[in-house]
N, C-alpha and C positions, 0 to 999 in steps of 0.2 A: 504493500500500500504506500510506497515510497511519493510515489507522484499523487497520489488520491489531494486533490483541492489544493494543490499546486497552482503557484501561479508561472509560468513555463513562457521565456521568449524564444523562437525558433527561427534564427536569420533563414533565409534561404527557402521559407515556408510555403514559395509558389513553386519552386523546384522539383528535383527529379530526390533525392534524398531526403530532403526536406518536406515534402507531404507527406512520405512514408515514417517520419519522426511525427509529424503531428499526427498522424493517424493511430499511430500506436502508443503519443501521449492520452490523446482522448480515450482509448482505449482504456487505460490505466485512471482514468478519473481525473486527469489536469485539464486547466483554463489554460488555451494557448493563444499566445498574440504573433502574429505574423508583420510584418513589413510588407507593404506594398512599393514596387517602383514600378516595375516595365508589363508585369501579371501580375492574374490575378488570381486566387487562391484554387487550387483545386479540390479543397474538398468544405464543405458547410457543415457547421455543428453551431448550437445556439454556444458551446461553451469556445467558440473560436473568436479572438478580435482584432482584427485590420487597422493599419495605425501607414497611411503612407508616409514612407524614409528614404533616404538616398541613404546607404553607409558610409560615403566619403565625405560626408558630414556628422563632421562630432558630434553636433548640436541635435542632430535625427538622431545620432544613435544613444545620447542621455536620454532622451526624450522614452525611445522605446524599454531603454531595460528600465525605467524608472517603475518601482512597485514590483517587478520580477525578480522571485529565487532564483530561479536556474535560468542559463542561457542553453542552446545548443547552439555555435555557429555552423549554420553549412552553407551561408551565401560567400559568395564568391563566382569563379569559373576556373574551366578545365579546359585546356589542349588537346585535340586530337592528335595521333600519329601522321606526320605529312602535313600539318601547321607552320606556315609560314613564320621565319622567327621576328619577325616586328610585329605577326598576330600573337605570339607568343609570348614576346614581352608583355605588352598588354595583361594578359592574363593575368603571369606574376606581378606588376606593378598593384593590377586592382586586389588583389590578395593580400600582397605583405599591406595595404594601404587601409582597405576593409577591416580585416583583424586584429589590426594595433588599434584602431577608434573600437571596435565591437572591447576589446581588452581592456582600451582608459578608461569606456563607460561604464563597464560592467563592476570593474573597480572605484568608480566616483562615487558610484549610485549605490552601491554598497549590495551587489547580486552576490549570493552565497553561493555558487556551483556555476563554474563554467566548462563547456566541451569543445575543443576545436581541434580541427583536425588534421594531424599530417597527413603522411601520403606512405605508400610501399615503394614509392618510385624514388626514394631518399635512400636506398640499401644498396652497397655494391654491389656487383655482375656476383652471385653465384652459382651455384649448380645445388645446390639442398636448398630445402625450406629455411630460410631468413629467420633468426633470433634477433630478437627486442636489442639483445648487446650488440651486433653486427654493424649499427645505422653508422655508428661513427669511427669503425676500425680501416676504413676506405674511403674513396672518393663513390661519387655515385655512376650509373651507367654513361656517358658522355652522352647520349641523345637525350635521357633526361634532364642535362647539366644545370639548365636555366631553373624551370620547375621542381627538379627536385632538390636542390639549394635552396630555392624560397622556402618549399615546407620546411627544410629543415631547419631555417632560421626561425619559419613562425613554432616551431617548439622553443627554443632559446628565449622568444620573448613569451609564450607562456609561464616559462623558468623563472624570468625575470619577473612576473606578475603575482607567481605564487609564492615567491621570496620574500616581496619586499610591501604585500599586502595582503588580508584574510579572505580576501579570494580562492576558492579551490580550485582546480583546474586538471579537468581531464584530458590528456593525450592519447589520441586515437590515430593508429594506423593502418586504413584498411587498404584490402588488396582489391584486383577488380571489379567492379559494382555494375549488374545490370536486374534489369527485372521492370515493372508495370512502370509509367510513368516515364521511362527512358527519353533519351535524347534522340530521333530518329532525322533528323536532320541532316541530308545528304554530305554539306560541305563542313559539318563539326559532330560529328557521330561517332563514337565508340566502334569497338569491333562489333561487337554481338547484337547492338542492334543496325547495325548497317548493316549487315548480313542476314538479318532477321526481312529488315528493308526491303530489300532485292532479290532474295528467297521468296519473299511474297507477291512481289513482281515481275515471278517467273522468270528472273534473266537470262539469258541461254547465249551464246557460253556464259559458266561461272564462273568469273574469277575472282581469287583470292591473292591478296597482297600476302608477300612473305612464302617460304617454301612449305607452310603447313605441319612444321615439326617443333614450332613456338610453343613451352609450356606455359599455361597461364593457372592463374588461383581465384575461379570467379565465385561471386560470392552474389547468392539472391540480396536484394535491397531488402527484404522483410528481415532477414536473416541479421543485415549490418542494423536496422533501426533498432532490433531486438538486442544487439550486442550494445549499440549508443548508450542507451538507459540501462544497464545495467553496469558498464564503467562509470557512469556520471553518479548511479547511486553509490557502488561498492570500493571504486576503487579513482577517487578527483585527488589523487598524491602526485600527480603532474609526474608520473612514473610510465612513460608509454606504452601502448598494450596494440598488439598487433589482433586485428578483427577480419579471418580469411575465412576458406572454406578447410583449410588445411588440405586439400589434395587439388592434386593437377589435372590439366585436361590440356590436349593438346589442341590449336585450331584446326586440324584434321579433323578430328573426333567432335568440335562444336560446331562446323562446318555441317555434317552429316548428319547430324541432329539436328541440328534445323533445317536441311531440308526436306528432311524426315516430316518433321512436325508440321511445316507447311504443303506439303505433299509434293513438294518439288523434284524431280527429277532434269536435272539440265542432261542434252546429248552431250556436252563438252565443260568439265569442271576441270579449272589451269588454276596452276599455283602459280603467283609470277613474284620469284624471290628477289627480280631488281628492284621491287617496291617495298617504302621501308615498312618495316613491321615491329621497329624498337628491342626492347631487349630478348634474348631467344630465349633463356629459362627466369621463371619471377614466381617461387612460392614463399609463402610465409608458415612461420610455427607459431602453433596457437596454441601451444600448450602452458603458457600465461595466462591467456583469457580462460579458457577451462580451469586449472588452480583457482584462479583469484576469484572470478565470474560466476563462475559454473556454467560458461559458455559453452555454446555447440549447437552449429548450424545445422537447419533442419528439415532443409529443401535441396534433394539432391538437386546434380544439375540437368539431366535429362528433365525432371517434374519443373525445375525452373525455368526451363527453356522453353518447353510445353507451354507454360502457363504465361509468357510473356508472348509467345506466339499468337497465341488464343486474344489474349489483350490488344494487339496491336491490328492484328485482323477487326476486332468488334472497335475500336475506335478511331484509327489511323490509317488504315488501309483503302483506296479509291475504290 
């Protein structure tokens, strides 16, 4: 009953993360406030409330966390692979800019529990699943240089926030994130739903960027909201905590699956390995979040893939 009459701010609460945190605060009995800037909320509950903000204003973001226990920040933005790097900057500019103001307010205004989030793309190149200790024994994978330097500076100034004020602060590190709600956007899309995309739009030939032997560590979005709220309850020591599925999948085997699940068969599916496809192995160990949590994802990914299929056909699909 952690959150039961909560009062709960959720940056990013028009979002592809972010409704899936408000949904499963409401779930649990809290009053969530959202920010409005460019959308507009997707989901309605009488106990939701709307406060338009910019976050590159201070003055919007005292505004919102004023009278909020908890934060979750998940506004911001993300890079796709094949992002131009002046689109790129951008990205990190608005992030390290966003959650230093989300940071001072949450700290003026006197918000007792904050969650903000790094990334998995802050871990050097290895070949096993990623420990919590690994983030700072290397540099990061070089295509991730730009972005994954940012998160890991914005852990540093959560360091510094939960040091030198009674703010708590939880660090979250998750691995790749898809499911309802996705980003299906041809020219800033993730893998799994650009693939989901085009899989649904019959394309024939299919091709695939990368040689198709990429391990990745995808994790349903219900699965990471469910892990959110329980780091921010159990464990805001500003101690990172990696949130995956804990096993791999290769884009072979996610490829085939979706278009399974769409019922696609192409005459001609090409792997074209001179398109970039980022780093070639990226799991994480989650045997942290389990210890401390009692975490554990609970949507395979065949049943997640299914069920984002199924989602994007009934509301996205021509």
């Amino acid at each position: 009953m952690f959150y039961n009459n909560k009062k709960v701010l959720v940056t990013g609460g028009t979002g592809f993360v972010g409704t899936h945190l408000v949904e499963e605060l409401l779930r649990r009995g809290a009053s969530v406030r959202i920010p409005i800037h460019q959308r507009s909320p997707r989901v309605c509950h009488e106990r939701i409330e709307t406060m338009r903000a910019d976050l590159t204003c201070l003055d919007d973001c005292r505004r919102l966390v004023h009278g909020m226990q908890y934060v979750f920040h998940a506004g911001g933005t993300v890079a796709a692979a094949g992002t131009k790097p002046v689109a790129a900057m951008g990205a990190i500019t608005l992030n390290l800019v966003v959650t230093a103001q989300v940071l001072q307010a949450a700290w003026e205004e006197g918000v007792e529990r904050i969650l903000i989030f790094s990334s998995s793309t802050g871990y050097p190149p290895a070949e096993h699943a990623v420990t919590e200790e690994e983030m700072w024994s290397a540099a990061p994978y070089p295509g991730y240089f730009g972005y994954a330097w940012m998160r890991r500076y914005l852990e540093r100034l959560g360091e510094f926030v939960a040091a030198k004020s009674p703010l708590k602060v939880a660090l979250l590190r998750p691995t790749a994130v898809y499911g309802r709600h996705d980003n299906f956007d041809p020219q800033t899309s993730h893998v799994i739903p650009a693939l989901i995309r085009r899989a649904a739009q019959k394309e024939d030939p299919f091709v695939v960027w990368g040689d198709g032997n990429e391990v990745r560590d995808f994790l349903h979005v219900t699965d990471l909201a469910r892990g959110c709220l329980l780091l921010l309850e159990k464990h805001a020591e500003c101690d990172p905590v990696n949130i995956g599925c804990g096993q791999g999948a290769t884009i072979k085997q996610v490829v085939r699956t979706i278009l399974n699940a769409t019922g696609h068969e192409p005459a001609s599916l090409q792997f074209d390995a001179t398109k970039p496809s980022a780093i070639p192995f990226r799991m994480v160990d989650i045997s942290k979040a389990r210890r401390l949590l009692g975490f554990q994802p609970q949507i395979t990914l065949e049943e997640g893939l299914a069920d984002t299929v199924h989602w994007y056909q009934s509301h996205l699909a021509p």
